[in-house]
N, C-alpha and C positions, 0 to 999 in steps of 0.2 A: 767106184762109187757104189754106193749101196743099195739097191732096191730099196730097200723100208725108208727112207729118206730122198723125199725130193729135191733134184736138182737146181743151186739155186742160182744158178748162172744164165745169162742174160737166153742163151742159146742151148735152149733146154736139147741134149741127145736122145737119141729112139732109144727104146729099150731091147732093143731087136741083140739077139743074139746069135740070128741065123741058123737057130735050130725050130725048123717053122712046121710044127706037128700040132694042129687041133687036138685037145683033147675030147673026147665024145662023150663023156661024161658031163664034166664041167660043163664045156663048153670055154673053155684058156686054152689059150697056144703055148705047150709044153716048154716053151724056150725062154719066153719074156712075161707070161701071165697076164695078157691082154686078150681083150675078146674080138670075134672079128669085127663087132662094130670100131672097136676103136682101133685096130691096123689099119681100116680103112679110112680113118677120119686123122691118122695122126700128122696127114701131109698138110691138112687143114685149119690144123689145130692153132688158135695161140699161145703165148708162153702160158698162159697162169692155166690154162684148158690144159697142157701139157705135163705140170705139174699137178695136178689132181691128176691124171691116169699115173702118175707115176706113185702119187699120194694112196692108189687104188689097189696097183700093182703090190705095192709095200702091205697094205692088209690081207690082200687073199695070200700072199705067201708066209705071213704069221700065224693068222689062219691054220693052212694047211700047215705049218712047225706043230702047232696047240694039237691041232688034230690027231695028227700021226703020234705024241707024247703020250 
């Protein structure tokens, strides 16, 4: 599945990748590009809240593609 596109299935998945490094810049977690407001809210979350961080995810890492270009 692709980050830049959100999941659109009933049972949205984390975006967790298990590589769980704060960046200290940012302020992303190096592995899935979530902040920690939303690792800590994602157990919370409902589907469509879900998809918007994932909708969120999808930008900052085009973003950071544009950037780095």
């Amino acid at each position: 599945m692709s980050a830049r596109e959100a999941p659109r299935a009933s049972a949205v998945p984390s975006p967790c990748v298990n590589v769980c490094r704060m960046n200290a810049a940012n302020g992303l977690c190096e592995g899935c590009a979530r902040t920690l407001d939303e690792i800590a809210a994602w157990g919370g979350l409902d589907e469509e809240a879900k998809r918007e961080v994932w909708h969120r995810i999808g930008l900052r890492r085009n973003a950071a593609k544009e950037k780095s270009s």
